[in-house]
NUPAZA-561516 format. One line per 10 residues: number of its first residue (from 1); their letters; for each residue x, y, z of N, C-alpha, C. Coordinates in Angstrom, 3 decimals, padded with zeros to 6 digits. Each point is the difference from the previous one (the first is absolute). Layout:
N
NUM> a> X,Y,Z,X,Y,Z,X,Y,Z ~ ... .
This chain:
147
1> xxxxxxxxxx> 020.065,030.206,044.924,-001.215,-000.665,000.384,-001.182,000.842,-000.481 ~ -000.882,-000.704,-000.373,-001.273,000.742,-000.413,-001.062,000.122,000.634 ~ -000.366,001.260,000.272,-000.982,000.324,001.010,-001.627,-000.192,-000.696 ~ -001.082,-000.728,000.567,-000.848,000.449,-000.941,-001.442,000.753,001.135 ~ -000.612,000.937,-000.786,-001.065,000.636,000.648,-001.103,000.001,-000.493 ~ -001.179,-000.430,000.805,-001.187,-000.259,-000.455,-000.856,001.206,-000.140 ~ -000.807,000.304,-001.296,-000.727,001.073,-000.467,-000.998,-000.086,000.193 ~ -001.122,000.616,-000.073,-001.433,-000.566,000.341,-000.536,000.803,-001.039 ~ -000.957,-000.661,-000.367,-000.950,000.180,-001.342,-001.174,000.261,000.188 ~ -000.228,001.209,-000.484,-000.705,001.221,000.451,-001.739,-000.572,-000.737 .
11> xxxxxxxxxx> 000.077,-000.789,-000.909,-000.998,-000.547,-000.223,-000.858,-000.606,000.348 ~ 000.664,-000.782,001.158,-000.726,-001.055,000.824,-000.475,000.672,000.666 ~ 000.214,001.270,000.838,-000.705,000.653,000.988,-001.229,000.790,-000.500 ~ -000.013,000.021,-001.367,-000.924,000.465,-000.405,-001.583,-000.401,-000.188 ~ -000.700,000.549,000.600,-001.666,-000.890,000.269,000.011,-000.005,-001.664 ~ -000.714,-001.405,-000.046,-000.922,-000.111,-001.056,-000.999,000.619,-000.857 ~ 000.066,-000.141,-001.162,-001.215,000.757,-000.829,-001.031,-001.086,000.219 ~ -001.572,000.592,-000.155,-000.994,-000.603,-000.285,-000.928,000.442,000.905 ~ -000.924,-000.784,000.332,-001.236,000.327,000.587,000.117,000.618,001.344 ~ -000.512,001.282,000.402,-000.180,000.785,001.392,-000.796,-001.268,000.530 .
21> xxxxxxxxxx> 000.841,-000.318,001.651,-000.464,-001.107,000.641,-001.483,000.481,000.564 ~ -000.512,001.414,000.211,-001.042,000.623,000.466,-001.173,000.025,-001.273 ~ 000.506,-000.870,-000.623,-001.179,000.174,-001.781,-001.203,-000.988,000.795 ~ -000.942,000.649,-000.199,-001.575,-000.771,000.127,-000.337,-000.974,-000.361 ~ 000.763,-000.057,-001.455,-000.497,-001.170,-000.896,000.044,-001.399,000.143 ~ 000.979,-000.143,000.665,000.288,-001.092,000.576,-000.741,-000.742,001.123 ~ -000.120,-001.479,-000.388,-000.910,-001.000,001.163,000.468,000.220,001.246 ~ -000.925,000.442,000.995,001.141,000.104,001.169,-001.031,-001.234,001.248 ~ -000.684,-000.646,-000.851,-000.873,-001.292,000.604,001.366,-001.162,000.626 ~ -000.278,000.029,001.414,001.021,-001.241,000.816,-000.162,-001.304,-000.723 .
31> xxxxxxxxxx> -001.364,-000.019,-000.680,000.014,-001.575,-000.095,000.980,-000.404,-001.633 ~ 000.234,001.142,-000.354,001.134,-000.165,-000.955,000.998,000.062,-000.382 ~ 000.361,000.549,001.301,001.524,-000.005,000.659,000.654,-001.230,000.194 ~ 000.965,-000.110,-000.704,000.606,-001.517,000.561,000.978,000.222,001.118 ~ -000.413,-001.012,001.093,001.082,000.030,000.966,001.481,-000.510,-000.394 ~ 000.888,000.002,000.950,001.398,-000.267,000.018,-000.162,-001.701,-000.054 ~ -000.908,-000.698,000.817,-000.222,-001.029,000.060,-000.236,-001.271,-001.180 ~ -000.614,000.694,-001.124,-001.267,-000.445,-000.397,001.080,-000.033,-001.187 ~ 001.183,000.990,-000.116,000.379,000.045,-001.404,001.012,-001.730,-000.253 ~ 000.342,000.034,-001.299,001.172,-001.162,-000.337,001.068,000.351,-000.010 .
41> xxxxxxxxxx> 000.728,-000.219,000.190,001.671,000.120,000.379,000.944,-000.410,-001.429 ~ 000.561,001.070,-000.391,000.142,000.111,-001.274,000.913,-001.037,-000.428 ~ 001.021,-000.968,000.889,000.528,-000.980,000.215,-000.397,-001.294,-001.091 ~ -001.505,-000.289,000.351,-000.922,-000.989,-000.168,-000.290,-000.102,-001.590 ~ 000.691,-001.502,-000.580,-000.551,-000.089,-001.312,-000.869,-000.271,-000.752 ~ -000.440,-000.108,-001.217,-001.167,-000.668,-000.258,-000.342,-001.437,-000.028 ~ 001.069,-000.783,-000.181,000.209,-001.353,000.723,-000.605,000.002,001.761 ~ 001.142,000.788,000.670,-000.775,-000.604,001.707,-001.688,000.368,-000.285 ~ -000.845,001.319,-000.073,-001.148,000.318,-000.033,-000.506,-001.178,-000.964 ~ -000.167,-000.707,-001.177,-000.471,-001.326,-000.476,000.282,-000.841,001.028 .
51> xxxxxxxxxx> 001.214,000.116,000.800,000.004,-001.476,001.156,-000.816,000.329,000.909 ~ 000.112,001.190,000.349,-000.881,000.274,000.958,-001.439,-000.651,000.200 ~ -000.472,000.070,-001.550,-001.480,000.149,-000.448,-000.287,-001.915,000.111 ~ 000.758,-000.631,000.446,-000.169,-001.261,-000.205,-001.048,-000.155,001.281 ~ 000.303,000.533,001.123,-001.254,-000.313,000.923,-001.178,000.792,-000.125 ~ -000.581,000.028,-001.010,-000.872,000.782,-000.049,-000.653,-000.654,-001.146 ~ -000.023,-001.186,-000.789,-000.438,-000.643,-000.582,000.155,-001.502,000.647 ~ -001.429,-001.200,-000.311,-000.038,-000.809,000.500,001.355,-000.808,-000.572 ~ -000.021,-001.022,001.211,001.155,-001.020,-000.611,-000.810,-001.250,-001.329 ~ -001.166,-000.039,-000.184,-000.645,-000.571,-001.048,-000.112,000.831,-001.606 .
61> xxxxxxxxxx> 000.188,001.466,000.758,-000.197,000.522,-001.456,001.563,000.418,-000.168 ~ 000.879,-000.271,000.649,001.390,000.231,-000.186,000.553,-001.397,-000.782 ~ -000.649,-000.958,000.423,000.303,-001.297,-000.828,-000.430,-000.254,-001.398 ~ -001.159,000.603,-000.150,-000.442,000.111,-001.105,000.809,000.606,-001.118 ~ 000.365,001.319,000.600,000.604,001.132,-001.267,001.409,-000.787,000.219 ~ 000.511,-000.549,000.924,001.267,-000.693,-000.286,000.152,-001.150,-000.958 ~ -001.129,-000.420,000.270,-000.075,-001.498,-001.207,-000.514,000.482,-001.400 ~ -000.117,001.383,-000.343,-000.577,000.790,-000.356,001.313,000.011,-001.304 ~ 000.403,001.320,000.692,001.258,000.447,-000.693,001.419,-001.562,000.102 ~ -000.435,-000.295,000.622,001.378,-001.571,-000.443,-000.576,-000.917,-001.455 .
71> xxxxxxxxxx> -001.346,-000.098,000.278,-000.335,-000.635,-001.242,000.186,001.036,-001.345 ~ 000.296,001.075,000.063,-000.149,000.961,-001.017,001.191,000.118,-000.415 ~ 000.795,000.021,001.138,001.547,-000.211,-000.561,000.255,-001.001,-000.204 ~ -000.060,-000.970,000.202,-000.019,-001.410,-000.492,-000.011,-000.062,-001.835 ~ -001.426,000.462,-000.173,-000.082,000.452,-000.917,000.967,000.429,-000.907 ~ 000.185,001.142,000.185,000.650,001.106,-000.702,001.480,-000.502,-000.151 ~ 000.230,-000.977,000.866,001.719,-000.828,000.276,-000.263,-000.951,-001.509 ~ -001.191,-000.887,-000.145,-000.061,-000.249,-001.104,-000.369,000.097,-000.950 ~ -000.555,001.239,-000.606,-000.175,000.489,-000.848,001.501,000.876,-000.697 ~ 000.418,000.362,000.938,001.133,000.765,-000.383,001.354,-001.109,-000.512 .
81> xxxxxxxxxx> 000.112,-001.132,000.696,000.976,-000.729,-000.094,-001.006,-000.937,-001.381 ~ -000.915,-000.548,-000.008,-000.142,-000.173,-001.465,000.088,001.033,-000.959 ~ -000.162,001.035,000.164,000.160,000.742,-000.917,001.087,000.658,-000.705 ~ 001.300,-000.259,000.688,001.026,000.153,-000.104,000.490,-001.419,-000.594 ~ 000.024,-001.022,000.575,000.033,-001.308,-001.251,-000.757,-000.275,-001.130 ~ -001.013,000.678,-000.094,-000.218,000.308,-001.310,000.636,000.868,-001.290 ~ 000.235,001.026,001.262,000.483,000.874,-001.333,001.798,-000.315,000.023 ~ 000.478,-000.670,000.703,001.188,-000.454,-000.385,-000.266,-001.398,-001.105 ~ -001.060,-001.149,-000.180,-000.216,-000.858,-000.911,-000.734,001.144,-000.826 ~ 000.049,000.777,-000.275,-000.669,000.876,-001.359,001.191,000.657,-001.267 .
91> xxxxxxxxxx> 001.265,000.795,001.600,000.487,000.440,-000.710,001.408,-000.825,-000.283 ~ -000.143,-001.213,000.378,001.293,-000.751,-000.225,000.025,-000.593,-001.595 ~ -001.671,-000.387,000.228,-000.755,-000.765,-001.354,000.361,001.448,-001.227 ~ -000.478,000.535,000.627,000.573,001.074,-001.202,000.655,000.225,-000.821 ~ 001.263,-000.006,000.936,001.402,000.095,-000.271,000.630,-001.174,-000.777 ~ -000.273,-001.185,000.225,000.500,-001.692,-000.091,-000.820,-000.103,-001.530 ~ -001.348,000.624,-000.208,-000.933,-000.436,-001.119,000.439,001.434,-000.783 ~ -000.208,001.397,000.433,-000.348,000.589,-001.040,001.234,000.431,-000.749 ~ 000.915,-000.142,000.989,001.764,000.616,-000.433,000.522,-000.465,-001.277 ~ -000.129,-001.288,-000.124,000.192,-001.289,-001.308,-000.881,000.375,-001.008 .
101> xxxxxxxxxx> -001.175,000.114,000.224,-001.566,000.075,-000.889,000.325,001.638,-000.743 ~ 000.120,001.278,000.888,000.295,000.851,-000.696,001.642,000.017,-000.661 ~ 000.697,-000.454,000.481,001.200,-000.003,-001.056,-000.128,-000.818,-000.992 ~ -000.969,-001.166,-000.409,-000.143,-000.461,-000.741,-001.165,000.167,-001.054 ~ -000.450,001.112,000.347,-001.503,000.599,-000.675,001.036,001.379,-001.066 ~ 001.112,000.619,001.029,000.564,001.060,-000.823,000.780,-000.751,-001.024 ~ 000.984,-001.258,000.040,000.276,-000.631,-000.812,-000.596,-000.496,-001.155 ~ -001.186,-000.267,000.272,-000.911,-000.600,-001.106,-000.351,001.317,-000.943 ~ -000.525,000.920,000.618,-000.187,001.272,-000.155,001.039,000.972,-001.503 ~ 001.518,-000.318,000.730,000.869,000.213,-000.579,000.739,-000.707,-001.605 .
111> xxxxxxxxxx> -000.717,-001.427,-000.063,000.346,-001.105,-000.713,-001.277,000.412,-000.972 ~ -001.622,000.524,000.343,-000.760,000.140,-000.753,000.740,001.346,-000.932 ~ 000.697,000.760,000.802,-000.033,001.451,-000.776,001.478,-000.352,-000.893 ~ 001.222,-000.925,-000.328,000.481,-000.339,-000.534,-000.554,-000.425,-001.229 ~ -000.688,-001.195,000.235,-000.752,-000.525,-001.575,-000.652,001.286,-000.282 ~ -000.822,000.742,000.493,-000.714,000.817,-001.176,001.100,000.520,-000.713 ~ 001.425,000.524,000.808,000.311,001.095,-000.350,000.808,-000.912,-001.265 ~ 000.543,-001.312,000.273,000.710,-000.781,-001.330,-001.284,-000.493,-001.367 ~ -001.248,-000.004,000.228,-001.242,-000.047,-000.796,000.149,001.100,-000.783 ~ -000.069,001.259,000.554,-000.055,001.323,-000.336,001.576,-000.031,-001.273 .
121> xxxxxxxxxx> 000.919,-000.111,000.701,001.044,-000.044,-000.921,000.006,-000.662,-001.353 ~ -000.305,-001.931,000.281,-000.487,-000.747,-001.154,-001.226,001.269,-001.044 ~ -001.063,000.022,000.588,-000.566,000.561,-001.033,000.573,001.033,-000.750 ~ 000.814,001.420,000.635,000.550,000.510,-000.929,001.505,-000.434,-000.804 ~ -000.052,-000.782,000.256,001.418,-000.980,-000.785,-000.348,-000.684,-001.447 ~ -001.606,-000.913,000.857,-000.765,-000.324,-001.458,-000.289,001.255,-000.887 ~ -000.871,001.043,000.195,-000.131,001.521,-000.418,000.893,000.629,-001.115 ~ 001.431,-000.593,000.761,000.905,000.696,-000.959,000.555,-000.716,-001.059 ~ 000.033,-001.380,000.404,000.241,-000.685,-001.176,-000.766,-000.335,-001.085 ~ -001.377,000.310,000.158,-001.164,-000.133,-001.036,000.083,001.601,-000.869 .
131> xxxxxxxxxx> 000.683,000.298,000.712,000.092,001.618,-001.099,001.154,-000.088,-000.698 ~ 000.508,-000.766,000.689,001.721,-000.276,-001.000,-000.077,-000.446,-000.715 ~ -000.454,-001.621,-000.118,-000.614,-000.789,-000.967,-000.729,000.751,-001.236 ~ -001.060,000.826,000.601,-001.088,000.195,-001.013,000.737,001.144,-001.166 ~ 001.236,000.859,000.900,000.571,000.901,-000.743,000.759,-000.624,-000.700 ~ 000.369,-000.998,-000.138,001.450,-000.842,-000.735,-001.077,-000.660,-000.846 ~ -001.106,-000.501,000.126,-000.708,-000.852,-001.205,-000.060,000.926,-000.842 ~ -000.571,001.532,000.549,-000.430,000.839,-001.382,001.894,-000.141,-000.596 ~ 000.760,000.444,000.803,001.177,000.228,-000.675,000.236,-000.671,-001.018 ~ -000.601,-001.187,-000.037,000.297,-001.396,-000.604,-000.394,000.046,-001.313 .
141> xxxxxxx> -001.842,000.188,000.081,-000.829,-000.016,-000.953,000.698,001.050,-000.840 ~ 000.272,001.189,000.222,000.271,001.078,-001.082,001.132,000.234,-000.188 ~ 001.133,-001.267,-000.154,001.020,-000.039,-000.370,000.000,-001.180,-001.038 ~ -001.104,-000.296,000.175,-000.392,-001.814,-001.257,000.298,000.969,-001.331 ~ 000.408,-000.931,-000.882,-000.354,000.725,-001.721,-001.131,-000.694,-000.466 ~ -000.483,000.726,-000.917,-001.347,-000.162,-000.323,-000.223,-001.021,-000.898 ~ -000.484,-000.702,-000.566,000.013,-001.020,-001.360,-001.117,000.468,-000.901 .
């Protein structure tokens, strides 16, 4: 069986560093003393203290900022939800129009750079046969006999 024994930690008994409680400097005015009473109870969130604060504004100007902020979200409910069907009809259109349009722009693209490149060929095809020709006529001429 295991026995266990409690140690005590020599730290905790140790007073604190910082300010001599006998220092001058310090406010020693009652009226700035907070009582035990007066403080908030660390419990308390920032939600209850806003609920709290509800009686402390009229019920006319509580209606107001309520019709206030509902119309604002209201708002913002449709702005956001059109704006999201928009950009789903933006990027659908996109996709449906530009997907076809650019594969068919690189195609065209591709079909232009063919002909040059069979143009390019024709001309040096013509090129070479006009030098063939022209070398076989002389061949021709200076093989005639003379009269």
């Amino acid at each position: 069986m295991v026995k266990l024994e409690e140690v005590k930690d020599e730290d905790l008994d140790r007073p604190q560093e910082g300010p001599v409680e006998d220092d001058g400097d310090w406010d020693t005015d009652e009226d700035s003393v907070i009582s035990e009473e007066d403080s908030v109870p660390f419990d308390e969130s920032f939600i209850d203290r806003v609920y709290a604060l509800r009686d402390a504004v009229p019920p006319s100007t509580r209606r107001a900022v309520s019709c206030t902020l509902d119309t604002a979200y209201s708002y913002g409910k449709k702005a956001v939800s059109l704006g999201g069907k928009t950009l789903w009809i933006v990027s659908t259109s996109a996709l449906l129009l530009g997907v076809p349009w650019a594969l068919a722009f690189a195609e065209e693209q591709q079909m232009q750079e063919m002909e040059r490149e069979m143009k390019m060929q024709q001309s040096a095809n013509e090129l070479l046969t006009q030098g063939a020709n022209a070398g076989a006529g002389q061949a021709v001429q200076q093989t005639k006999p003379a009269l």
